[in-house]
MDAnalysis code that builds the backbone (N, CA, C; Angstrom):
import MDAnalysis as mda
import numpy as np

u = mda.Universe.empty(594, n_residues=198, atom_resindex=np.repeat(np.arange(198), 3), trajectory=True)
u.add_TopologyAttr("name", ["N", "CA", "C"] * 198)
u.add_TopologyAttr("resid", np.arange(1, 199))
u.add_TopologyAttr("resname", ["UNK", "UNK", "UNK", "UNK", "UNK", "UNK", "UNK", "UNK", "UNK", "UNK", "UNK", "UNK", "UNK", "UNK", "UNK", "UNK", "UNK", "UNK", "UNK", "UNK", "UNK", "UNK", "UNK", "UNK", "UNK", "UNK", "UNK", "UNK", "UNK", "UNK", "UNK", "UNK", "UNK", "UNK", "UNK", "UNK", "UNK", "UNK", "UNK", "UNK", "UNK", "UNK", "UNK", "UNK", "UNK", "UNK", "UNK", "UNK", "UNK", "UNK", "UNK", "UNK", "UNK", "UNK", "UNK", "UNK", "UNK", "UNK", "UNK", "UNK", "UNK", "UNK", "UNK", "UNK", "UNK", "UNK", "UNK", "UNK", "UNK", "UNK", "UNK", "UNK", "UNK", "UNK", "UNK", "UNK", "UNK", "UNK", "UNK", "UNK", "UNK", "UNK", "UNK", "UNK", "UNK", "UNK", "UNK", "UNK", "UNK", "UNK", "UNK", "UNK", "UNK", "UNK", "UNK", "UNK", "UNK", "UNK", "UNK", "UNK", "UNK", "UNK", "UNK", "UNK", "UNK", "UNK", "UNK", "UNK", "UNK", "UNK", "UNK", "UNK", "UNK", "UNK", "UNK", "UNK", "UNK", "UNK", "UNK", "UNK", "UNK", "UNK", "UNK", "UNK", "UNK", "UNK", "UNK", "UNK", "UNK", "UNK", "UNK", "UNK", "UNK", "UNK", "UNK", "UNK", "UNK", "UNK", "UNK", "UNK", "UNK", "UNK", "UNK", "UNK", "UNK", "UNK", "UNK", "UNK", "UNK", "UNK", "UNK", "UNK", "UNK", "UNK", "UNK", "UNK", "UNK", "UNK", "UNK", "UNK", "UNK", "UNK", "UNK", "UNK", "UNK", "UNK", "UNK", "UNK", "UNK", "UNK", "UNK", "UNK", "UNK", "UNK", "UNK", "UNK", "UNK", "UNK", "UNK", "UNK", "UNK", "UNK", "UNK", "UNK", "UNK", "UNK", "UNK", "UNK", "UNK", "UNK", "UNK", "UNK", "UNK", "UNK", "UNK", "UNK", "UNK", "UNK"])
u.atoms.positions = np.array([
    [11.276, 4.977, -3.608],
    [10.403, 5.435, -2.529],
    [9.241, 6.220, -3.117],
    [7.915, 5.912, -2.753],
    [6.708, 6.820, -3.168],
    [7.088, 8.202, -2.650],
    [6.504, 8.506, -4.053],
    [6.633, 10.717, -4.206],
    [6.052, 11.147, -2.915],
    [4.719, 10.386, -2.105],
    [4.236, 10.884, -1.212],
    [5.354, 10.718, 0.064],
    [5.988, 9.743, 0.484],
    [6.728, 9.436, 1.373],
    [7.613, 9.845, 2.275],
    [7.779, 11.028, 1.332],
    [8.800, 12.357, 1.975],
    [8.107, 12.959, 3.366],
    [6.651, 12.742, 3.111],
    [5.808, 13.777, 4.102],
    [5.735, 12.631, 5.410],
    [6.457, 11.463, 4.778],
    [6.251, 10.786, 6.355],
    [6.815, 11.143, 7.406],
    [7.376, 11.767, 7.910],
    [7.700, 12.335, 9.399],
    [6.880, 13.302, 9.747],
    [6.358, 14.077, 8.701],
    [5.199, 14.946, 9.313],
    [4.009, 13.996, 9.388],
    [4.079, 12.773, 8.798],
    [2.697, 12.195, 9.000],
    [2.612, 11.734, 10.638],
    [4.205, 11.101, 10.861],
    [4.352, 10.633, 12.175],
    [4.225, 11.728, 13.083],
    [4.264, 12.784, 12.851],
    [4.697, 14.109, 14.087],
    [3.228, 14.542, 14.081],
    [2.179, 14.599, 13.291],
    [0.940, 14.924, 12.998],
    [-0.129, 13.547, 14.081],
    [0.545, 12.130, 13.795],
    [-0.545, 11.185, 14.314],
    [0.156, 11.235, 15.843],
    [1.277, 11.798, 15.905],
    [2.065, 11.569, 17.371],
    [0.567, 11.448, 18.667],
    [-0.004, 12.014, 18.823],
    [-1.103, 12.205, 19.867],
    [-2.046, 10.771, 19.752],
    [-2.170, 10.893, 18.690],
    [-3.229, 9.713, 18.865],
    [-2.708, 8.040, 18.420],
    [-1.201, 8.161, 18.123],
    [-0.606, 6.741, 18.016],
    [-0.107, 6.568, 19.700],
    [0.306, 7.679, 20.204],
    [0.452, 7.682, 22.220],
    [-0.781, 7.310, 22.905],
    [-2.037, 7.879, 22.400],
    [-2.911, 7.560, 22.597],
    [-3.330, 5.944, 23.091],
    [-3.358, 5.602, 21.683],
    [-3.368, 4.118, 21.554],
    [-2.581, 3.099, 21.972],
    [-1.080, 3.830, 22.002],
    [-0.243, 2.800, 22.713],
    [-0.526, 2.398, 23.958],
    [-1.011, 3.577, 24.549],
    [-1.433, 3.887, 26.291],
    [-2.661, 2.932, 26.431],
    [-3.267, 2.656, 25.537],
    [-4.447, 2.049, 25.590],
    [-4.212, 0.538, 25.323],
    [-3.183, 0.152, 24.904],
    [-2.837, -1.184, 25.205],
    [-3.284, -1.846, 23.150],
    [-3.450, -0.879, 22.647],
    [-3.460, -1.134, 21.441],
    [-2.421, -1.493, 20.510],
    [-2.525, -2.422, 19.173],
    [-1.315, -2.863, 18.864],
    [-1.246, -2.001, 17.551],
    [-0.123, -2.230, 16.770],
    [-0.134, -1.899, 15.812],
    [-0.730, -2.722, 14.793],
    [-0.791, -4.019, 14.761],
    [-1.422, -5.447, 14.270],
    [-3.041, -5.128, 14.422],
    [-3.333, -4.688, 15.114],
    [-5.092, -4.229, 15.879],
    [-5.252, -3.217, 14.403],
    [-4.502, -2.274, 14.454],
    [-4.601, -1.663, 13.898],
    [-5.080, -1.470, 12.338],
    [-3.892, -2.735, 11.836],
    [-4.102, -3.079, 10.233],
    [-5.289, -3.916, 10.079],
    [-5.614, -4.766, 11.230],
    [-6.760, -5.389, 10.991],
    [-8.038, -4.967, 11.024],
    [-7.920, -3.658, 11.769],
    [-9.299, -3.215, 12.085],
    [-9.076, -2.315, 10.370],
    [-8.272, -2.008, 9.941],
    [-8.210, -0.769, 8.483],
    [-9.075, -2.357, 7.658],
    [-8.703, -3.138, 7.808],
    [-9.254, -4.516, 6.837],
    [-10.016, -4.372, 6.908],
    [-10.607, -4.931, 8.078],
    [-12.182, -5.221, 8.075],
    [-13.071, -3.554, 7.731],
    [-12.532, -2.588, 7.462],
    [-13.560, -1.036, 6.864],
    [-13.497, -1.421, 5.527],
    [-12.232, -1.903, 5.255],
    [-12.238, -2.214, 3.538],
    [-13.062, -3.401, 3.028],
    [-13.159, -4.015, 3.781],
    [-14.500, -5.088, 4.011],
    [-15.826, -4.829, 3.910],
    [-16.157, -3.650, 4.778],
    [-17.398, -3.164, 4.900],
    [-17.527, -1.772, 3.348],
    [-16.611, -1.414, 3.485],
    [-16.440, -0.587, 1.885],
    [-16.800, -1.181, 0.771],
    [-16.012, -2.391, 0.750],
    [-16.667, -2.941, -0.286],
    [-17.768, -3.789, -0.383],
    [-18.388, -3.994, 0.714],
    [-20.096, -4.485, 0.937],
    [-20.827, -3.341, 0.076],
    [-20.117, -2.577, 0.638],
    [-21.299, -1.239, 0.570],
    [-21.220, -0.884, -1.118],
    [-20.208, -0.824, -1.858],
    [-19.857, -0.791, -2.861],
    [-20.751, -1.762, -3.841],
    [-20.975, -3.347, -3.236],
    [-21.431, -4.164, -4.234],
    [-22.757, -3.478, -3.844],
    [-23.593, -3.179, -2.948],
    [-24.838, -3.253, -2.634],
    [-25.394, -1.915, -3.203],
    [-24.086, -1.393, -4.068],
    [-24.773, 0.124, -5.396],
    [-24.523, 1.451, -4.329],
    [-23.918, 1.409, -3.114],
    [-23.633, 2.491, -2.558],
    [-22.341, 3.030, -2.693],
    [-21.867, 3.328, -4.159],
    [-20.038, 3.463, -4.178],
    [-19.815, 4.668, -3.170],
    [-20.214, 5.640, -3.173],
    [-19.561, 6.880, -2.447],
    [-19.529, 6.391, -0.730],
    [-20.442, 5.827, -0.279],
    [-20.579, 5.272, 1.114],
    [-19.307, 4.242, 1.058],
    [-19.275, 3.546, -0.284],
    [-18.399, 2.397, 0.334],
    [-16.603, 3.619, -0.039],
    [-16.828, 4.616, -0.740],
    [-15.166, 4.772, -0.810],
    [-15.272, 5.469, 0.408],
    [-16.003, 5.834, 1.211],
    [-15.531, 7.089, 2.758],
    [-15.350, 6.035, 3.370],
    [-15.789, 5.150, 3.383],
    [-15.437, 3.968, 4.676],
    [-14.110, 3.461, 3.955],
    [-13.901, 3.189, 2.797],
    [-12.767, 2.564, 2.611],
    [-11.300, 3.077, 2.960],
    [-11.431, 4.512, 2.587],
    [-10.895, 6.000, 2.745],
    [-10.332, 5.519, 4.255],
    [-11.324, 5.314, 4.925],
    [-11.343, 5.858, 6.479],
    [-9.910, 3.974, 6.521],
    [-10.943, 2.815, 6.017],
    [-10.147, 2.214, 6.613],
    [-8.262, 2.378, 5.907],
    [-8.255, 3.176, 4.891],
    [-6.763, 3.398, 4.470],
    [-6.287, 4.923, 5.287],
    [-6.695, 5.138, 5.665],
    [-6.208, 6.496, 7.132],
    [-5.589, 5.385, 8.111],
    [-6.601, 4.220, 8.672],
    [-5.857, 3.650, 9.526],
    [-4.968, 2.733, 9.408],
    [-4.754, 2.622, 8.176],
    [-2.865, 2.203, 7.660],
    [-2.528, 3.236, 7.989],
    [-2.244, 4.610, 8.029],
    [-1.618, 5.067, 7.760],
    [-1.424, 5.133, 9.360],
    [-2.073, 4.899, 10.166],
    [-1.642, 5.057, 11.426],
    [-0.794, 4.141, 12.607],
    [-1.330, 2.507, 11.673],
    [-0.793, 1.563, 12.121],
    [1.236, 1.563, 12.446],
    [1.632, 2.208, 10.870],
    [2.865, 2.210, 10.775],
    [3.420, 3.454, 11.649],
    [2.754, 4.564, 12.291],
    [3.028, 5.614, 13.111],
    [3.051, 5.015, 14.662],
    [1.897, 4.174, 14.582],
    [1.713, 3.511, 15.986],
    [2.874, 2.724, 16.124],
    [3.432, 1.583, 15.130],
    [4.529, 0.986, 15.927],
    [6.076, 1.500, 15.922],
    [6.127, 2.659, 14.848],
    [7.216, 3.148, 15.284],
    [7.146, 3.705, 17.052],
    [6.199, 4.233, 17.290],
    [6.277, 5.039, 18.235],
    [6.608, 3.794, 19.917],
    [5.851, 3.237, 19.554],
    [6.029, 1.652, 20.603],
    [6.413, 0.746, 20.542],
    [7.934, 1.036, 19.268],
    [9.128, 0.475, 19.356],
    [8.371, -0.881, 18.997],
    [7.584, -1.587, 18.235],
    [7.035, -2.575, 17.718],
    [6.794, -2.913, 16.327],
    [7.970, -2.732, 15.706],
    [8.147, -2.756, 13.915],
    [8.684, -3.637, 13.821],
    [8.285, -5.031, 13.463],
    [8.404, -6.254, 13.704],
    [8.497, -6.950, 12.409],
    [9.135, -7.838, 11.498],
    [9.227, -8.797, 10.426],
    [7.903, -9.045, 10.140],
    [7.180, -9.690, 11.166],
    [5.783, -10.258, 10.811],
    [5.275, -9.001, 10.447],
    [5.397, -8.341, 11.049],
    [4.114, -7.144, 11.204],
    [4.092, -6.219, 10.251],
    [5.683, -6.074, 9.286],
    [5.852, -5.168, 8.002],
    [5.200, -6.504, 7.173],
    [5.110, -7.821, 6.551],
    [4.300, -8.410, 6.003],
    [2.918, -8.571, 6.360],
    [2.697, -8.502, 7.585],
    [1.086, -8.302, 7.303],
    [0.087, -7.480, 6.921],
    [0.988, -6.072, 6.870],
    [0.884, -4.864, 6.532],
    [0.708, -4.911, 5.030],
    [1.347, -5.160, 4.642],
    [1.403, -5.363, 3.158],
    [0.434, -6.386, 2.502],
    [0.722, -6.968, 3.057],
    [-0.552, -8.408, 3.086],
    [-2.241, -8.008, 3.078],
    [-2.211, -7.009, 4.255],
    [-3.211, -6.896, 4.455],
    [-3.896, -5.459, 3.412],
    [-3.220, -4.696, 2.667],
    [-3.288, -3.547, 2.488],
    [-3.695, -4.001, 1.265],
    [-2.849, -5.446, 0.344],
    [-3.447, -5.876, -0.787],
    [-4.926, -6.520, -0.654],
    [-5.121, -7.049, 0.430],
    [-6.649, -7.721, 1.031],
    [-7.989, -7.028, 0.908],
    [-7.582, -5.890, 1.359],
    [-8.092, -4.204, 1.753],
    [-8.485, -3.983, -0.040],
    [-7.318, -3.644, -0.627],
    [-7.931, -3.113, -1.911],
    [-8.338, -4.079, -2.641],
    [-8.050, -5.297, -2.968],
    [-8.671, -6.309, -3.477],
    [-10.064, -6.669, -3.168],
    [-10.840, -6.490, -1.688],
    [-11.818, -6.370, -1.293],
    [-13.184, -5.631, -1.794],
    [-12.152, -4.299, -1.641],
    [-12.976, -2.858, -1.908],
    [-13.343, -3.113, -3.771],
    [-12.320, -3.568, -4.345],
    [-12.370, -3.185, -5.890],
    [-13.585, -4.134, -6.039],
    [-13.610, -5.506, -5.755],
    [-14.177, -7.019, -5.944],
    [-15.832, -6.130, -5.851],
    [-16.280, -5.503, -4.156],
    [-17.050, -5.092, -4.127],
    [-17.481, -3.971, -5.438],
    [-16.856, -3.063, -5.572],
    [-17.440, -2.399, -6.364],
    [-17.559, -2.716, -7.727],
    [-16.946, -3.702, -8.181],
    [-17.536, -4.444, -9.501],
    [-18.639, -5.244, -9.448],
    [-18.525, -5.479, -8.404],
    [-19.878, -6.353, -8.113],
    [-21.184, -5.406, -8.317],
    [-20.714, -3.845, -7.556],
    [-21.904, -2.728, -7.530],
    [-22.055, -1.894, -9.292],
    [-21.011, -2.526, -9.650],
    [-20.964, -1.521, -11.370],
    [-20.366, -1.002, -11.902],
    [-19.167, -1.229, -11.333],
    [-17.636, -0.663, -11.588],
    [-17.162, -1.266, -12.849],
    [-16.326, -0.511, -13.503],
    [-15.560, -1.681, -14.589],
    [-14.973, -2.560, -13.950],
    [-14.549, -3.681, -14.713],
    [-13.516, -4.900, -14.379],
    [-12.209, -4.585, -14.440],
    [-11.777, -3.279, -15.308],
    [-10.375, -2.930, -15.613],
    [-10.170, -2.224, -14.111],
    [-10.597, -2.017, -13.106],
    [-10.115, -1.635, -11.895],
    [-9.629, -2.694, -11.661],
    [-9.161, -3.546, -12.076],
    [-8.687, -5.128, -11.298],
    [-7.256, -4.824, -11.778],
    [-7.164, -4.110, -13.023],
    [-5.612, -3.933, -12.681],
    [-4.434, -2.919, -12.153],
    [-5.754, -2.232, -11.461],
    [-4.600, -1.572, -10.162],
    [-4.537, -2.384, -9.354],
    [-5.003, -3.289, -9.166],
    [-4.728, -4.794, -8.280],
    [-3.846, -5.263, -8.321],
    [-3.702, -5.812, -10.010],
    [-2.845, -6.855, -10.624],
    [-1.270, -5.861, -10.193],
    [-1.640, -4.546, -10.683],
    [-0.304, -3.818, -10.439],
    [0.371, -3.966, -9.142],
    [-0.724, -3.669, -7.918],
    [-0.245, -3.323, -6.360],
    [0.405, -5.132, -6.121],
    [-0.273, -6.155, -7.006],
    [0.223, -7.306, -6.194],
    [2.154, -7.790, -6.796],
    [2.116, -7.492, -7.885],
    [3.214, -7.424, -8.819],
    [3.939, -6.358, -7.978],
    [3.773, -5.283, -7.687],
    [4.637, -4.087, -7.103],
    [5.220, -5.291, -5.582],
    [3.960, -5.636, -4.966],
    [4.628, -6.607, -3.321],
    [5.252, -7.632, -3.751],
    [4.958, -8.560, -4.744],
    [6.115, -9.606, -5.159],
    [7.768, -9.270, -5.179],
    [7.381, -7.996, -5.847],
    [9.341, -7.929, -6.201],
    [9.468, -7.333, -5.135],
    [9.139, -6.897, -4.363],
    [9.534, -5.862, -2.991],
    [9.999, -7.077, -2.256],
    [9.056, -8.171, -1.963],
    [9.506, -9.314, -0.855],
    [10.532, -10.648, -1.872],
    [10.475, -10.359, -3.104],
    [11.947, -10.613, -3.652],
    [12.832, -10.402, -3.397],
    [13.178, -8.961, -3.178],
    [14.087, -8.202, -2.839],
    [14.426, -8.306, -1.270],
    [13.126, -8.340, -0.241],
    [13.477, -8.217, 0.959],
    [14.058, -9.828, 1.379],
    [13.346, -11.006, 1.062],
    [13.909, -12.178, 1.313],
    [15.696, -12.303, 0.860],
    [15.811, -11.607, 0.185],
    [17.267, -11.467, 0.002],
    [18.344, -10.416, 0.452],
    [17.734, -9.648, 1.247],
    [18.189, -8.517, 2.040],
    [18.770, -7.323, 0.963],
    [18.093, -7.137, -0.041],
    [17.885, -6.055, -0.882],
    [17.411, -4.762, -0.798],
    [17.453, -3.450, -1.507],
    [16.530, -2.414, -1.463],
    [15.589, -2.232, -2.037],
    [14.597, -2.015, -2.197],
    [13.064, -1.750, -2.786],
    [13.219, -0.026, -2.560],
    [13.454, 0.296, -2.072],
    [13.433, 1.752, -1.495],
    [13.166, 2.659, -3.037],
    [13.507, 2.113, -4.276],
    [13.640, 2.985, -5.430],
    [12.210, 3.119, -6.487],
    [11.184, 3.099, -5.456],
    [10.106, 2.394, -6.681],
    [9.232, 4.232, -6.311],
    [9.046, 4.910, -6.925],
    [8.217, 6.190, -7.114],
    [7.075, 6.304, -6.807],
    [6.420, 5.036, -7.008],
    [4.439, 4.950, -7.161],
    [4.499, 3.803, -5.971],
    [3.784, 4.561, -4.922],
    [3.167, 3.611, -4.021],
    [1.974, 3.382, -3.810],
    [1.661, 2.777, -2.492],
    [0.162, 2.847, -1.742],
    [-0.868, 4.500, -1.930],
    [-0.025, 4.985, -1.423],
    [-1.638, 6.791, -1.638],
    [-1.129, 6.891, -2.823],
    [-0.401, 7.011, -3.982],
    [-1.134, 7.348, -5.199],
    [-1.700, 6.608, -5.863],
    [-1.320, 5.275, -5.366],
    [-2.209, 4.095, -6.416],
    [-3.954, 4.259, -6.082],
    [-4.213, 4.317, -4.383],
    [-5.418, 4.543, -3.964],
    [-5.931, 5.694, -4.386],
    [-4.959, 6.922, -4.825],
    [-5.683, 8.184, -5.067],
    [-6.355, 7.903, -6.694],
    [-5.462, 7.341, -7.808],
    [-5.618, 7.469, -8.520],
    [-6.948, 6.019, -8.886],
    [-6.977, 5.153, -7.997],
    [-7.659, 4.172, -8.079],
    [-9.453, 4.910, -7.840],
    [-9.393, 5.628, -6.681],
    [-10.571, 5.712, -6.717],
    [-10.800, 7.211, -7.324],
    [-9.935, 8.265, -7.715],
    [-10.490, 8.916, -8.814],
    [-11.000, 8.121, -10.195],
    [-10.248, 6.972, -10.662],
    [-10.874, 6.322, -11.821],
    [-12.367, 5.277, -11.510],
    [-12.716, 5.036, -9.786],
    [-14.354, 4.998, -9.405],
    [-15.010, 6.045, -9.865],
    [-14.441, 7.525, -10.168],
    [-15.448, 8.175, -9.629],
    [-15.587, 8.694, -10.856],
    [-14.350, 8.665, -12.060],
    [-15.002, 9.019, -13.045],
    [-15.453, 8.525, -14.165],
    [-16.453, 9.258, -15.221],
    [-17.124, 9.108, -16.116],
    [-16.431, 7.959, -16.914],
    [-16.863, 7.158, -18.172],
    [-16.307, 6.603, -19.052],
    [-15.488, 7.681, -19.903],
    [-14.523, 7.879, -20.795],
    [-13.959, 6.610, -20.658],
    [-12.172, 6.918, -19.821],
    [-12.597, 8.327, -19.056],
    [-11.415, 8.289, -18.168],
    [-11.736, 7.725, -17.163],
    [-12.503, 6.741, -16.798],
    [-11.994, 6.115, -15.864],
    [-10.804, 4.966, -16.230],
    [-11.141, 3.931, -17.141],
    [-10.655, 3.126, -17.621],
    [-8.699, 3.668, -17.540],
    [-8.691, 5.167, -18.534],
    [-7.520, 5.938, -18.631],
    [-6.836, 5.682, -17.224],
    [-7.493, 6.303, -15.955],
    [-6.799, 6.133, -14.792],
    [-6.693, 5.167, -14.067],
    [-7.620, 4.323, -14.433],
    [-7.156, 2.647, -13.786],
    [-5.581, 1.888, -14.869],
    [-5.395, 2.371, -15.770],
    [-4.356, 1.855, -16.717],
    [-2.968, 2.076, -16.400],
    [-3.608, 3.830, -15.995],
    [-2.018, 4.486, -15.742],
    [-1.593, 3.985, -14.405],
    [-2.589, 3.798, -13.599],
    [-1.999, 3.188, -12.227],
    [-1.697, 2.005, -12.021],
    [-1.722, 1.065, -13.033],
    [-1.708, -0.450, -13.340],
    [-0.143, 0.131, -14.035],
    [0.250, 0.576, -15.368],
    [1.480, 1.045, -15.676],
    [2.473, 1.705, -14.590],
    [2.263, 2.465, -13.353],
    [2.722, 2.764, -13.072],
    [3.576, 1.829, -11.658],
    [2.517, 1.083, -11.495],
    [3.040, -0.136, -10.839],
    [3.920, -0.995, -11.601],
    [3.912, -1.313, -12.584],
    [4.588, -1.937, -13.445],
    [5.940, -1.002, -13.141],
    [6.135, 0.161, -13.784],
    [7.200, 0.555, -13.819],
    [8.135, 0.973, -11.905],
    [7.140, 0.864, -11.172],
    [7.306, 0.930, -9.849],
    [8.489, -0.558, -9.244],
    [7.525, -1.574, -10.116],
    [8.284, -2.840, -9.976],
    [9.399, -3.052, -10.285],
    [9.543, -2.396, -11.644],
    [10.737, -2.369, -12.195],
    [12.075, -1.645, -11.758],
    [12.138, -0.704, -10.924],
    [12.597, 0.511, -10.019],
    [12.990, -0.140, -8.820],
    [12.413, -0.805, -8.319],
    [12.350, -1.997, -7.502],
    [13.228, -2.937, -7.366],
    [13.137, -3.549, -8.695],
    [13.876, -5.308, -8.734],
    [15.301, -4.327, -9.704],
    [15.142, -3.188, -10.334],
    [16.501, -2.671, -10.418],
    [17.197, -1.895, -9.345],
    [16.870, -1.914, -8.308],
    [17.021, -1.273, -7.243],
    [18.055, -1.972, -6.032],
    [17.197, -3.406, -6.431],
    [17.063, -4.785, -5.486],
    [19.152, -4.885, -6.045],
    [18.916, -5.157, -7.728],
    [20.090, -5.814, -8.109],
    [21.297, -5.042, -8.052],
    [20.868, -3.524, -7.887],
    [22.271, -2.695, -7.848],
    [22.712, -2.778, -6.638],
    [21.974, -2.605, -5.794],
    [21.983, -3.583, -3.882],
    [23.116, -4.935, -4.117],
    [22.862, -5.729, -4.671],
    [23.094, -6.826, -4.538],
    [24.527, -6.928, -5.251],
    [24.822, -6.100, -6.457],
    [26.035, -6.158, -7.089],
    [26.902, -5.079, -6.015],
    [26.718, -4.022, -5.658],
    [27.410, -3.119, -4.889],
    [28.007, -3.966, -3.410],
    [26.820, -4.612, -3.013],
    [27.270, -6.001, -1.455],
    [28.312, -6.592, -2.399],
    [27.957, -7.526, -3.489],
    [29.198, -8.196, -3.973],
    [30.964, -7.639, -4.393],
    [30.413, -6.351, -4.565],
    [31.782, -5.875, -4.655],
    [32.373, -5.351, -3.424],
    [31.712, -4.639, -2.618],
    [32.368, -4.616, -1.062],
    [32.785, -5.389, -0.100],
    [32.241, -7.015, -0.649],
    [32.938, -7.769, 0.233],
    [33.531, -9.058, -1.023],
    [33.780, -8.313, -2.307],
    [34.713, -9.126, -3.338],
    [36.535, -9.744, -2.933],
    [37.220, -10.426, -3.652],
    [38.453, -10.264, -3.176],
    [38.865, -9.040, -3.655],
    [40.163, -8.396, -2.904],
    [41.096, -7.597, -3.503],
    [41.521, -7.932, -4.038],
    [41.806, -7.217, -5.402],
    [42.695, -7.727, -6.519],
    [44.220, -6.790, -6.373],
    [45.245, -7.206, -6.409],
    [46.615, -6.991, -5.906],
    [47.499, -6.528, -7.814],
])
C-alpha cells in the first residue's frame, strides 16, 4: 500500500462535502476521472507549447480530481470493476499525456521512465487482480510517483534526471512488492483450502 494511503479516510472525510455535493448533482464518479483526463490533456498542451508551470497547475488540478473521483464513488456506493480499471487506465493516460507534452516543451526524455515505471507497477497489479490476488503490498504509488515526477520537471540538471530514476526504481521495486504480495496470496489460498493431511 502507498506510504501516502494511510491518510485516505481523512482524504474521504475532508472531500465528504463536495463528493455529496456531486452525487446530488447527478455526477458520476466515471465523469469524474474523465474530466481529471482531459486537464492532463490540456497540461500537457500547455507543457509542449513552453508553458511548463501553467501546464503542471492544471495537471496538479486534474490529479486532485482523481483524488476525488475515488471519494465520490465510495460515497454513492458506485465502486464498480469497470470503474477501478478505468481509473487506473485513465491515470496512466493522464501522466503519459502530461510527460509526452512536456518533452515536447523541453523536458528530458528520461521522464518517460516514471511512465515506463507507473505502467509496469498497473501490469502486475491487474496480474494479480485477474487472479483474485493482493497488490495491497507495493509502498510507492500514484502521489509520490507524481510528487517526485514533477519535482524532477522542476529541477535543474542534473537532479532532475536523479529524481526521474528514483521514481522509475521505485516503481520497479513497488512491482515487485506487488507480484510478491500477489504470490504469498495465492500460496496461503492454496493451503487453506489444501487436503488435510491425517
Amino acid at each position: 500500500m502507498s506510504l501516502l494511503y494511510v491518510f485516505k479516510p481523512l482524504k474521504d472525510r475532508t472531500l465528504m462535502p463536495i463528493s455529496c455535493a456531486l452525487h446530488r448533482a447527478g455526477v458520476t464518479p466515471n465523469m469524474v476521472t474523465s474530466a481529471g483526463l482531459l486537464m492532463s490533456v490540456i497540461g500537457g498542451l500547455l507543457a509542449a507549447s513552453g508553458q511548463l508551470y501553467a501546464g503542471i497547475a492544471v495537471f496538479t488540478l486534474g490529479a486532485i480530481m482523481d483524488a476525488v473521483d475515488g471519494s465520490l464513488a465510495r460515497v454513492s456506493g458506485e465502486c464498480t470493476e469497470f470503474g477501478r480499471y478505468y481509473d487506473s487506465v485513465c491515470d496512466r493516460l493522464s501522466e503519459l499525456s502530461f510527460v509526452a507534452g512536456a518533452i515536447i516543451g523541453g523536458a528530458p526524455v528520461m521522464a518517460l521512465v516514471v511512465i515506463a515505471g507507473s505502467c509496469l507497477l498497473l501490469t502486475t497489479r491487474i496480474f494479480n487482480h485477474r487472479r483474485g490476488l493482493n497488490s495491497n503490498a507495493a509502498c510507492f504509488g500514484r502521489p509520490e510517483r507524481l510528487a517526485l515526477l514533477i519535482a524532477g520537471l522542476l529541477a535543474p540538471a542534473p537532479y532532475d534526471l536523479a529524481l526521474f530514476t528514483i521514481a522509475g526504481l521505485l516503481c520497479l521495486i513497488s512491482s515487485g512488492q506487488a507480484l510478491a504480495s500477489g504470490l504469498r496470496s495465492s500460496r496461503d489460498q492454496n493451503e487453506s483450502t489444501g487436503p488435510v493431511l491425517r
